[in-house]
N, C-alpha and C positions, 0 to 999 in steps of 0.2 A: 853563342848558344847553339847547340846540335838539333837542326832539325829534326831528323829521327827521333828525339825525342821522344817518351811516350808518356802519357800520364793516364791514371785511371780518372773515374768520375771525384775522388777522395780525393786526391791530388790536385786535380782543378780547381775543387771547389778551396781549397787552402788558397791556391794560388789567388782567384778571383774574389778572396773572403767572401763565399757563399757559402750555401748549404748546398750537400752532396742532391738531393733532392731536384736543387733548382738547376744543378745541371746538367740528370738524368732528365728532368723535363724539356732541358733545351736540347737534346739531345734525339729526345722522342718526337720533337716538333722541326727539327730541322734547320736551317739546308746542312748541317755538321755530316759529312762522311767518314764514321768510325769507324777505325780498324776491331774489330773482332779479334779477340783472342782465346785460346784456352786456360784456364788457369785450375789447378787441382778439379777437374770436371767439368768447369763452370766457366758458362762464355760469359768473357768482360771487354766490354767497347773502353776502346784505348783513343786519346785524345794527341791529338800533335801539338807541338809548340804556337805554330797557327793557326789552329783551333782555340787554343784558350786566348789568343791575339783577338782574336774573330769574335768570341763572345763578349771580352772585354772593349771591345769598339762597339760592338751594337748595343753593350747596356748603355755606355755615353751616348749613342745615338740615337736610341730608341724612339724617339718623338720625328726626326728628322724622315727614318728610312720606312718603306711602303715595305707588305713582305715582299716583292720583286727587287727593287733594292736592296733587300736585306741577302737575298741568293746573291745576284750580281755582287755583291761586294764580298762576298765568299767566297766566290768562283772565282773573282779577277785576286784576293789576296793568294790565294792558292798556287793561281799561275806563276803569280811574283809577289813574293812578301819584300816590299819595301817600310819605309817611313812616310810614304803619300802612295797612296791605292785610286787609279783611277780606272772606269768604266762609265761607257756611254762619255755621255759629257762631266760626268760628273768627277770631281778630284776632293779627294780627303786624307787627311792629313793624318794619321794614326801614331806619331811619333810617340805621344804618351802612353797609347796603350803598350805600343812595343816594350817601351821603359818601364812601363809601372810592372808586368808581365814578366820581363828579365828581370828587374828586381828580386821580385816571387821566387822565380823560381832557382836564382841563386840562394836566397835564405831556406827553400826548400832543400837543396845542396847540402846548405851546412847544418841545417836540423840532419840531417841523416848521415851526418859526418859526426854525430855527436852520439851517436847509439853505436850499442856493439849488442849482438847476438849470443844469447848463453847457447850451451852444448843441445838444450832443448827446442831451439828457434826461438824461446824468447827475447824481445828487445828490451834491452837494457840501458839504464844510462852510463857512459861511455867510462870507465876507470872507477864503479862502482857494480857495487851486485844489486841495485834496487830495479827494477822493472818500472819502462818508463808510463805503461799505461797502469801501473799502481797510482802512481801521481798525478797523473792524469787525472784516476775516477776521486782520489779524494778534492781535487779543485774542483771536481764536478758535483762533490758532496757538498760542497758550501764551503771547507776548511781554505785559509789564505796561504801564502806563500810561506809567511813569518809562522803557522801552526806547526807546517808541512816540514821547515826547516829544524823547530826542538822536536818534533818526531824521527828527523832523518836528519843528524847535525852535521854530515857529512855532505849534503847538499845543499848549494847555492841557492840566492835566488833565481837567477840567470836561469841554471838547470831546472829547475822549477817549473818554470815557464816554459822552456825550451821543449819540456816534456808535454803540454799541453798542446802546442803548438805541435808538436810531433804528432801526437794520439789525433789530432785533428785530419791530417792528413792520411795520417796509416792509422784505420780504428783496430781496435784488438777483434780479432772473429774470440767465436765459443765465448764462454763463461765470462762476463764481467769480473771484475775487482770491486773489493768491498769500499763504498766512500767515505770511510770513517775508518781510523787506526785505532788499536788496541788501546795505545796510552790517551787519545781522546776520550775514548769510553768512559776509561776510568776516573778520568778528570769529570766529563760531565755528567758520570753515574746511570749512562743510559743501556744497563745490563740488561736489558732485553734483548738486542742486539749483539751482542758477542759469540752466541751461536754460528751465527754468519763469517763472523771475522775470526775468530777461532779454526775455523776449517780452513782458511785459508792463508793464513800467519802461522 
């Protein structure tokens, strides 16, 4: 796996199934030295491969390290990212994090190996024209896979999922998606709501 690596706070938190949230706050609280980037105007702190190592060894650890050891074992993975991290007297063993971490972020890999880009930057899923954070916001509406699938019969459940798991990681900026589809509507007569879906179907 490429050091260089970058990932945003979205990416991390997929990787470490967190919430982006919690690792904007471990980020604001430290010892993590983030790369700064610019992105369409907007500075966005970028995360390295060991970094999200680093915070997945300190949530297993959390009981164990003082904040002093919690720097020290940042600083000494930094120097040298191995499978056992030592400083001072102290040796730890992080082999799992490493693994659970490369895992991550090879299936991060192939979620984004699974989208393709229409002509307008939207992401799509991959050998279809449906927009993957469409599917996203309806598993977010409550509907299951098996709904999602006689809505769009051309979609797995695999993809399905894949696409939540994606939106997870890459959220959609601007304008949500509607969390209900038209033919749901109509199925469960809740025509109040088709204004919304209307505009955007």
């Amino acid at each position: 796996m490429a050091e260089t690596q970058r990932l945003t706070a979205a990416e991390a938190a997929f990787v470490l199934n967190e919430l982006p949230k919690a690792v904007r706050k471990a980020l604001d609280e430290g010892p993590i030295e983030a790369t700064v980037i610019r992105r369409r105007g907007v500075s966005v702190r970028m995360l390295e491969r060991v970094d999200v190592i680093y915070l997945y060894a300190a949530s297993l650890l959390k009981e164990e390290l003082t904040p002093t050891s919690r720097q020290e074992l940042y600083h000494a993975m930094k120097r040298k990212l191995s499978r056992h991290v030592g400083f001072g007297r102290i040796r730890i063993d992080i082999a799992d994090a490493v693994d659970v971490v490369d895992q991550r972020l090879a299936r991060l890999a192939e979620l984004k190996g699974r989208v393709d880009f229409s002509d307008d930057g939207e992401r799509m899923i991959k050998g279809t024209d449906i927009e993957v954070h469409r599917i996203a916001a309806l598993l977010d509406g409550g509907m299951t896979a098996e709904e999602i699938s006689k809505d769009y019969p051309g979609l797995s459940r695999d993809q399905v999922e894949a696409a939540r798991e994606f939106a997870a990681a890459y959220p959609k900026p601007g304008r949500p998606y509607p969390k209900t589809t038209f033919k749901r509507l109509l199925r469960t007569s809740r025509l109040h709501e088709l204004d919304d879906v209307l505009a955007d179907e």
